[in-house]
C-alpha positions as CSV (number, residue, x, y, z in Angstrom):
1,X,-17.0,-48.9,53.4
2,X,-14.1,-48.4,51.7
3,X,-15.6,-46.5,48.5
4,X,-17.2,-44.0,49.9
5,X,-13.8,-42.8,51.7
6,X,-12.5,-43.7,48.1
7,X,-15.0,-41.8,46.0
8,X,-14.5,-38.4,48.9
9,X,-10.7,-38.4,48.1
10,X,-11.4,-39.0,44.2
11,X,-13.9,-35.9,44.7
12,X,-10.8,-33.6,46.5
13,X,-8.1,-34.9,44.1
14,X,-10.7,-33.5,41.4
15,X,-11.3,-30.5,43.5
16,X,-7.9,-29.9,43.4
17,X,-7.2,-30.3,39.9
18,X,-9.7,-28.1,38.7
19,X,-8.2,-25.7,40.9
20,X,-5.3,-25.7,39.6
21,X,-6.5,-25.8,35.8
22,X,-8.3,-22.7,36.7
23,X,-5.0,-21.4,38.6
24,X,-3.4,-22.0,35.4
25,X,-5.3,-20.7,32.8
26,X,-5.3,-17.5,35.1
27,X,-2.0,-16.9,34.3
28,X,-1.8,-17.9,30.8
29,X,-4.5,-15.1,30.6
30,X,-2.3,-12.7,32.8
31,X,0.4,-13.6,30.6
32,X,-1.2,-13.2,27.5
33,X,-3.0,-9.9,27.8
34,X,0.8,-8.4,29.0
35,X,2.1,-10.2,25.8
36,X,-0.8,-8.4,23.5
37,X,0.0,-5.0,25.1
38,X,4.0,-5.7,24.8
39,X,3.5,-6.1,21.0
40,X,1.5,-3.0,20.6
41,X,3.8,-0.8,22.3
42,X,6.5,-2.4,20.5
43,X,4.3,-2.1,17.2
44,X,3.8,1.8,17.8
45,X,7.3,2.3,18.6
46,X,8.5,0.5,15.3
47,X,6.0,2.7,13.1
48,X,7.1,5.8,14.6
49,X,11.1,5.3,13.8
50,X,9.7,4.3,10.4
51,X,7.7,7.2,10.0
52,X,11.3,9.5,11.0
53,X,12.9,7.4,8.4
54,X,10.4,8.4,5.5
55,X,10.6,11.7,6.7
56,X,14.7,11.4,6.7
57,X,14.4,9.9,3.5
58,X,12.2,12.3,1.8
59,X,14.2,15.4,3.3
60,X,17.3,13.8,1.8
61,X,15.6,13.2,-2.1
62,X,14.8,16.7,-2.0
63,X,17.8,18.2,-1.0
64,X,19.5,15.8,-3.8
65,X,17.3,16.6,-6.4
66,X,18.1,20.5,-5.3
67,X,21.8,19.8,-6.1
68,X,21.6,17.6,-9.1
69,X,19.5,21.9,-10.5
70,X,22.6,23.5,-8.9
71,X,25.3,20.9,-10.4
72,X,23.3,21.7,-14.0
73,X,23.3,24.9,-13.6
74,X,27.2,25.2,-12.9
75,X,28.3,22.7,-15.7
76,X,26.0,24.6,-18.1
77,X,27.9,25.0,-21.5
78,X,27.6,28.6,-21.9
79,X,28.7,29.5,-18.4
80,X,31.9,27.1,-18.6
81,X,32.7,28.9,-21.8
82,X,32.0,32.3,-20.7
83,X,33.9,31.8,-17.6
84,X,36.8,30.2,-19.9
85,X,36.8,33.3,-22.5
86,X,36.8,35.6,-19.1
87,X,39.0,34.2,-16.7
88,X,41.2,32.0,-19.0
89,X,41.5,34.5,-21.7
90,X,40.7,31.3,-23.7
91,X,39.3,30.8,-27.7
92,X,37.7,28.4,-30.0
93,X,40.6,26.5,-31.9
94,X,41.0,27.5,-35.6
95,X,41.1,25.1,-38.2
96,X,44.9,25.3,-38.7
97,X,45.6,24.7,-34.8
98,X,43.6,21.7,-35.2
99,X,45.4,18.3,-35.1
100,X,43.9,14.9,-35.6
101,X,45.5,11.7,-35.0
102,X,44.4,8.4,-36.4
């Protein structure tokens, strides 16, 4: 008599297992699919700051290669010694001016 009551309470501790495996697994699910769409927003997020960096970036090249053309065109040779005949009242150096030390 005693393994029927036996097997009935092996058949509701079994019920109750599998209840709770499929308890479980429900949340591991739940948790996962929040976990999948947490990564994508974050994954989103991260390419969009990285895409306003580039953009940064690319503003910043061009505005440096515009002032590396300005900075040439101020240093040029001929303007410095235009400026330095005009302004400075400045000449060449003869040959008899010239000193050279050893």
């Amino acid at each position: 008599m005693k393994s029927p009551a036996l097997l009935m309470e092996l058949l509701r501790w079994l019920s109750a297992a599998r209840q709770m495996l499929v308890v479980f697994l429900c949340v591991a699910l739940t948790a996962s699919a929040l976990g999948v769409a947490w990564a994508a927003h974050v994954t989103r997020s991260q390419y969009r700051d990285l895409q306003a960096l580039e953009k940064e970036h690319d503003d910043l090249e061009h505005e440096y290669e515009k002032l590396l053309l300005e900075q040439s065109a101020w240093a040029n040779y001929n303007r410095v010694d235009q400026l330095a005949r005009q302004h400075l009242s400045m000449t060449a150096a003869t040959d008899d001016k010239l000193v050279i030390l050893r």
